[in-house]
Z-matrix of the N, CA and C atoms (Angstrom, degrees):
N
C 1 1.446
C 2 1.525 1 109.07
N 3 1.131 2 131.21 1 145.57
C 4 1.195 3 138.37 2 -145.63
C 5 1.963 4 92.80 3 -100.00
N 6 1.606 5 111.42 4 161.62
C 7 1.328 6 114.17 5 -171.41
C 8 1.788 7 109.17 6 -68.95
N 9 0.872 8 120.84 7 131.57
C 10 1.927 9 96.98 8 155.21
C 11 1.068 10 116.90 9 -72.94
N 12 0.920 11 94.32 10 125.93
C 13 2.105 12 91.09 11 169.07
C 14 1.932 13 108.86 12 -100.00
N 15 1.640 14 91.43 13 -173.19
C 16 1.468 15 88.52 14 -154.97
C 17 1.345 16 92.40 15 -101.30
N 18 1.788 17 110.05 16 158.42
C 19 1.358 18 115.28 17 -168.81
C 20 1.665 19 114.22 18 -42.57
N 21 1.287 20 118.65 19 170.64
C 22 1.656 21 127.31 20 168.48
C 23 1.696 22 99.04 21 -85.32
N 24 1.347 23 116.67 22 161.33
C 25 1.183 24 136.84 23 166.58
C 26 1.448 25 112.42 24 -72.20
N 27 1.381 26 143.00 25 141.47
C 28 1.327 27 130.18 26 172.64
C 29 1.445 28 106.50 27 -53.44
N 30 0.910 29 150.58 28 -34.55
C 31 1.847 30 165.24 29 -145.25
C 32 1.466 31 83.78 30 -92.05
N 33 1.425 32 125.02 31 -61.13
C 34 1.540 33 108.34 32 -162.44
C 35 1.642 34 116.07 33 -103.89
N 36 1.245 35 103.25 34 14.12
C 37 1.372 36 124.93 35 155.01
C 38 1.606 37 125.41 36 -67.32
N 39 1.427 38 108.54 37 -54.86
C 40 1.198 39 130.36 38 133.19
C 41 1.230 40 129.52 39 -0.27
N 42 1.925 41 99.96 40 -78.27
C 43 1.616 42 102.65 41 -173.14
C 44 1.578 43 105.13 42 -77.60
N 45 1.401 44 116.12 43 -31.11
C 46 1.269 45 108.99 44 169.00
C 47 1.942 46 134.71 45 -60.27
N 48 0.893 47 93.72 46 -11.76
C 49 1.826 48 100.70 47 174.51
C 50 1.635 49 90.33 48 -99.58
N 51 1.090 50 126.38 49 -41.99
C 52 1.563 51 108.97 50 -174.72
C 53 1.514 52 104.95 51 -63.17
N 54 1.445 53 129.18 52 -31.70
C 55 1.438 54 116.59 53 172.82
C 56 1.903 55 105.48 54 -70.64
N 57 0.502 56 93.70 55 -54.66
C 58 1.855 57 98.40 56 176.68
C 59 1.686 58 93.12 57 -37.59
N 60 1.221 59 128.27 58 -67.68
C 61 1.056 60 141.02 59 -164.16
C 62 1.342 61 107.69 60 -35.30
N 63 1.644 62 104.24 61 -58.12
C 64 1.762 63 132.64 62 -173.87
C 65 1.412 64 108.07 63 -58.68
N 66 1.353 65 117.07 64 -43.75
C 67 1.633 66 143.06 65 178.28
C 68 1.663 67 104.69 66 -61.35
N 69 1.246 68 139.47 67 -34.27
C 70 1.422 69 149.72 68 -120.24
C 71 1.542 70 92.49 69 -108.48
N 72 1.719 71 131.26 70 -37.70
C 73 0.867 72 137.82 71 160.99
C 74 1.627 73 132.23 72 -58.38
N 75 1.322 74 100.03 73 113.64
C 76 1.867 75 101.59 74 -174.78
C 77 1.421 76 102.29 75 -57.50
N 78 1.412 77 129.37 76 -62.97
C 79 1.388 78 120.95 77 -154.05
C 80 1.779 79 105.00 78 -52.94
N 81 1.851 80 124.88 79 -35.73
C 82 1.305 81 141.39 80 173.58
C 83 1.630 82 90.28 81 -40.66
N 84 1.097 83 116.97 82 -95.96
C 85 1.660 84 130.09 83 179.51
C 86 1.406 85 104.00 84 -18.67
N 87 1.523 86 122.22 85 -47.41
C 88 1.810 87 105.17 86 -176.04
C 89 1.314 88 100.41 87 -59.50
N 90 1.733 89 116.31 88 -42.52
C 91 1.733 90 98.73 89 -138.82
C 92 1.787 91 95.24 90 -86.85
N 93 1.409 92 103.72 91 -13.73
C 94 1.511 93 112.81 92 -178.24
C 95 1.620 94 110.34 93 -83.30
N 96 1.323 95 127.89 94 -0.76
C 97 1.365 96 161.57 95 149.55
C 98 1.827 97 111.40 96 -67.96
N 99 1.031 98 111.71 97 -68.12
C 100 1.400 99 111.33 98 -173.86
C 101 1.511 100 110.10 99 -74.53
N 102 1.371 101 127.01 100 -33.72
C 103 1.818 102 144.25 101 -177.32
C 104 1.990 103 76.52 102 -62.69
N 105 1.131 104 143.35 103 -48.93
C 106 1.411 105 119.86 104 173.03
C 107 1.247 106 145.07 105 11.08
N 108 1.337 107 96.23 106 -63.09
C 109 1.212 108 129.26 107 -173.40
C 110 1.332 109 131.04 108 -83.35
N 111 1.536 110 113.99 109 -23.00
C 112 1.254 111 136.63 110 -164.58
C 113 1.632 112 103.46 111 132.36
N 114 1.883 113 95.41 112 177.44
C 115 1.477 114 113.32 113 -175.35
C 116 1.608 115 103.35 114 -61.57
N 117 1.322 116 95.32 115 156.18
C 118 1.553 117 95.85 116 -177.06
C 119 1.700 118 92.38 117 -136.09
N 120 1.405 119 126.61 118 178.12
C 121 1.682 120 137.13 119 171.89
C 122 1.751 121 87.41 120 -111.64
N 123 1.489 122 96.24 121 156.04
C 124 1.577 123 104.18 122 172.06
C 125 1.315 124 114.57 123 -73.44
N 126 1.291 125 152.98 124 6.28
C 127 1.165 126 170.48 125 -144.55
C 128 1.371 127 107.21 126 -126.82
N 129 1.906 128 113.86 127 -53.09
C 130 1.406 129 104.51 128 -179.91
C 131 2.204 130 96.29 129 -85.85
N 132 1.171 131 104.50 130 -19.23
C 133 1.959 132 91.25 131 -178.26
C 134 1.414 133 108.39 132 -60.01
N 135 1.608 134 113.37 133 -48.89
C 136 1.037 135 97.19 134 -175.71
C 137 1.606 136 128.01 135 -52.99
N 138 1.034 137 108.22 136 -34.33
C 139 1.686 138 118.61 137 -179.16
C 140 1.228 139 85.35 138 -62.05
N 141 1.681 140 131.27 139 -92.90
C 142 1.265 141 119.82 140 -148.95
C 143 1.758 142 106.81 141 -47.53
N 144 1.336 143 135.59 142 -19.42
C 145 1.411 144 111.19 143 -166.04
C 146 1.843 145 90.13 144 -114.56
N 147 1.380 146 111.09 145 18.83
C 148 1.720 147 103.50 146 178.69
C 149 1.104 148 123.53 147 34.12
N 150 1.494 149 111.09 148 81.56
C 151 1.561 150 117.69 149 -154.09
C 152 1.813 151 87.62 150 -169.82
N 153 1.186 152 96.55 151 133.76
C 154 1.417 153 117.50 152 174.55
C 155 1.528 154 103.34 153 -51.31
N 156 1.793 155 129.64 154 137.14
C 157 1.426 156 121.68 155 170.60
C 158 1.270 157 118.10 156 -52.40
N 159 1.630 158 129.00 157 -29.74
C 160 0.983 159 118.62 158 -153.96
C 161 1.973 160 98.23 159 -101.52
N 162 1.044 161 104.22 160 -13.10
C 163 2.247 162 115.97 161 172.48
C 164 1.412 163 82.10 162 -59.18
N 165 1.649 164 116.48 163 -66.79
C 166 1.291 165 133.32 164 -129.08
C 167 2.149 166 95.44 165 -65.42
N 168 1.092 167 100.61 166 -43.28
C 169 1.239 168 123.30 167 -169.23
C 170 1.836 169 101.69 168 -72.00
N 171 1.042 170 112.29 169 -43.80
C 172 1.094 171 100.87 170 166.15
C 173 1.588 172 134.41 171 -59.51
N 174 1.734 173 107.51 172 -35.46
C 175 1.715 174 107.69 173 -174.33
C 176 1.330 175 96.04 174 -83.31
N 177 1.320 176 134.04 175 -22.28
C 178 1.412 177 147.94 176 165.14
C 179 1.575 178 111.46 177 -37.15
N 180 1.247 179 137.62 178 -46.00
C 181 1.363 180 167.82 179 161.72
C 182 1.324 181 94.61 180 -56.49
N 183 1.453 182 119.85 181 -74.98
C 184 1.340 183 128.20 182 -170.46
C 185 1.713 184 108.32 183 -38.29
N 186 1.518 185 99.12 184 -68.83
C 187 1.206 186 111.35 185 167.14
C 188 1.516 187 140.99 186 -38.41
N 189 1.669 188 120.13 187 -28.42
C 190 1.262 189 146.35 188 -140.59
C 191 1.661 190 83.67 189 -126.13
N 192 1.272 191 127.16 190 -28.79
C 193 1.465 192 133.85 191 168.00
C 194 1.313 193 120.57 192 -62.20
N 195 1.148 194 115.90 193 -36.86
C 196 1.599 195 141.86 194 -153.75
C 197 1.708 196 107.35 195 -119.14
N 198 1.548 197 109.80 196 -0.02
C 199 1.427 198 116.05 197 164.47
C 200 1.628 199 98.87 198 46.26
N 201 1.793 200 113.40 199 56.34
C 202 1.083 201 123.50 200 169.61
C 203 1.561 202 106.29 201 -100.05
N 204 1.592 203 104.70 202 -62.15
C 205 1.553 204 125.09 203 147.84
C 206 1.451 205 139.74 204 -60.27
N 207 1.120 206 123.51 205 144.44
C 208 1.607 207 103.79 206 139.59
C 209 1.723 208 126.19 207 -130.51
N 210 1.066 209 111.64 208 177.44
C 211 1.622 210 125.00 209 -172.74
C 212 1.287 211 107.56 210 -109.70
N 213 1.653 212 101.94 211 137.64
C 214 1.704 213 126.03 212 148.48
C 215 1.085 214 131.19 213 -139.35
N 216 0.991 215 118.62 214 122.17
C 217 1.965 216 133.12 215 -177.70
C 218 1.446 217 113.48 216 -65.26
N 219 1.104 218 134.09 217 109.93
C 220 1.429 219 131.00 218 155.24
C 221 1.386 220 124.05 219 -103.84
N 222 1.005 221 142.04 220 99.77
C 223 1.508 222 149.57 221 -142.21
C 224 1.408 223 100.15 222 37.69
N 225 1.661 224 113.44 223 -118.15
C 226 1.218 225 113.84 224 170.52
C 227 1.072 226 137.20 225 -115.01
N 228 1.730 227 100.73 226 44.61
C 229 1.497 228 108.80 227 162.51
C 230 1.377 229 110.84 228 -131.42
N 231 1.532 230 102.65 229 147.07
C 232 1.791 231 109.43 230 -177.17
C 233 1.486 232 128.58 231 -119.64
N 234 1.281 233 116.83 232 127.55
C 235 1.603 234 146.77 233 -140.43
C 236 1.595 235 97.37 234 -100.99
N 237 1.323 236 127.88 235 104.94
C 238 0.860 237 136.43 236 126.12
C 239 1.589 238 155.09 237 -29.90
N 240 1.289 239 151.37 238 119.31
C 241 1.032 240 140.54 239 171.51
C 242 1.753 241 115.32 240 -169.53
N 243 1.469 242 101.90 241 171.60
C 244 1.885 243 108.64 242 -159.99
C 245 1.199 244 92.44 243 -70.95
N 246 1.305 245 115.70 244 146.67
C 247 1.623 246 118.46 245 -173.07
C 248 1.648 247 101.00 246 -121.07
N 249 1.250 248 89.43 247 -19.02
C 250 2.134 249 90.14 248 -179.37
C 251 1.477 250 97.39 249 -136.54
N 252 1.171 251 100.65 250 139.23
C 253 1.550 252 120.93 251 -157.01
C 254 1.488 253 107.79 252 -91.41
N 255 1.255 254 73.64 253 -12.42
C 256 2.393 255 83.96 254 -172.14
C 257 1.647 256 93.30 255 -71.58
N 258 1.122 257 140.80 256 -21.04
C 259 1.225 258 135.64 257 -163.90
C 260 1.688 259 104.14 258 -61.74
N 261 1.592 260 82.34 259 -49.91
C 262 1.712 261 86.68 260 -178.48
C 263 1.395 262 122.98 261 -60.21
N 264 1.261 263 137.94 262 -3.14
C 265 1.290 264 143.63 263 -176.60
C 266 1.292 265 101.06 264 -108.76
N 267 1.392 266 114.90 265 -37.06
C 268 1.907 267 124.55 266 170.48
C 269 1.157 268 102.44 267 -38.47
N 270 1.156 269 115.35 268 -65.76
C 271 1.584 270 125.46 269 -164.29
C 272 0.915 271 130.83 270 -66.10
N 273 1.790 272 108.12 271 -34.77
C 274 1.761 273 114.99 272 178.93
C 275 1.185 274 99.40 273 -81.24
N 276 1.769 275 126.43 274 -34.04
C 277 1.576 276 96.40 275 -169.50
C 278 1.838 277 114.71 276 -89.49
N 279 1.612 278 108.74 277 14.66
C 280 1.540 279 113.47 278 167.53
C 281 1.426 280 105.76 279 -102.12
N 282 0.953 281 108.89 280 -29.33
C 283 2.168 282 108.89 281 -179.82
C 284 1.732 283 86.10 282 -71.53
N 285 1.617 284 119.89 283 -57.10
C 286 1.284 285 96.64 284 -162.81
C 287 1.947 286 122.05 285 -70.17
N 288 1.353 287 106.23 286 -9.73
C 289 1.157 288 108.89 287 177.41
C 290 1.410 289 104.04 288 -84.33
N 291 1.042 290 144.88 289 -47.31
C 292 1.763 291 143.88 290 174.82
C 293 1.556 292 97.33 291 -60.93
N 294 1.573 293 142.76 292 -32.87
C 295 1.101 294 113.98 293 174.47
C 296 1.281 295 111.00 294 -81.86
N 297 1.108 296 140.85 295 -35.27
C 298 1.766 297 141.22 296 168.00
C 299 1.376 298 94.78 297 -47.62
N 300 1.112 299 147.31 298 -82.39
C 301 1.941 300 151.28 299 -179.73
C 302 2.127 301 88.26 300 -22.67
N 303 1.144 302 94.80 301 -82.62
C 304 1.270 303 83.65 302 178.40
C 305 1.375 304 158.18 303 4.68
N 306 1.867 305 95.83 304 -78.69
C 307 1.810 306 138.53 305 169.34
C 308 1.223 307 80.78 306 -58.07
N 309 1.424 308 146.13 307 -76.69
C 310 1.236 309 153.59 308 -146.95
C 311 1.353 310 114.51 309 -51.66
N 312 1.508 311 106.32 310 -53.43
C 313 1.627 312 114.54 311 176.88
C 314 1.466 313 113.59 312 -67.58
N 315 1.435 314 109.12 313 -57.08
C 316 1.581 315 108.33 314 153.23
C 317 1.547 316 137.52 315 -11.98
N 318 0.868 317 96.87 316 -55.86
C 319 1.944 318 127.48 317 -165.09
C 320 2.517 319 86.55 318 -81.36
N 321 1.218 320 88.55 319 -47.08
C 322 1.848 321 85.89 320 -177.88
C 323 1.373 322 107.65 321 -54.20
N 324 1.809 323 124.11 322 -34.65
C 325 1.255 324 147.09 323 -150.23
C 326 1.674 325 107.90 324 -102.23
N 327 1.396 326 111.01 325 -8.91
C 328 1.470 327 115.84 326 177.51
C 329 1.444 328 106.38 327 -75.90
C-alpha cells in the first residue's frame, strides 16, 4: 500500500491545478504526444497534431510557460522538446488507467 503523504499547502495546491489546467487541453496532449519521440520544429507539430502553425504556436507558449516544454532557435526555425520528464509517467499512468476503465467496460459489453 502506498505511503500517505502529508496534505499540500493551499499555495501549492494552486500550482498544481494550474498544471492540470495546462494538461486539460486536447490539442496540448497531441503536441505533448508527438514531442515523444524527440525534438520536433513547429512546422512539423503542427502537421503531426493538424493544427494551424499559428493555434499550434500558441499552446506551444502555453506549454513553454508551464516548463512542460522547452525551446530552441535555429536560424529561423524553432525546436521544441519535453523539458520535464514527469510528464512521461503523467501520461502512462492516465493512458494506462483509461485503458484498464476501458477493457473493463468492454468485457460488460461481451
Amino acid at each position: 500500500m502506498a505511503k500517505k503523504k502529508s496534505p499540500l499547502s493551499d499555495e501549492a495546491l494552486v500550482l498544481v491545478a494550474r498544471r492540470f489546467a495546462v494538461l486539460a487541453e486536447p490539442m496540448r496532449l497531441r503536441l505533448l504526444q508527438a514531442l515523444f519521440d524527440g525534438e520536433m520544429s513547429v512546422g512539423a507539430l503542427a502537421e503531426a497534431a493538424a493544427g494551424t502553425q499559428a493555434n499550434v504556436s500558441r499552446h506551444l507558449q502555453t506549454l513553454a510557460d508551464a516548463g512542460l516544454v522547452s525551446r530552441r532557435k535555429e536560424g529561423l526555425q524553432v525546436f521544441y522538446a519535453i523539458a520535464d520528464p514527469s510528464i512521461f509517467q503523467l501520461c502512462e499512468l492516465v493512458c494506462g488507467s483509461i485503458d484498464q476503465q476501458n477493457q473493463a467496460r468492454a468485457k460488460v459489453f461481451q
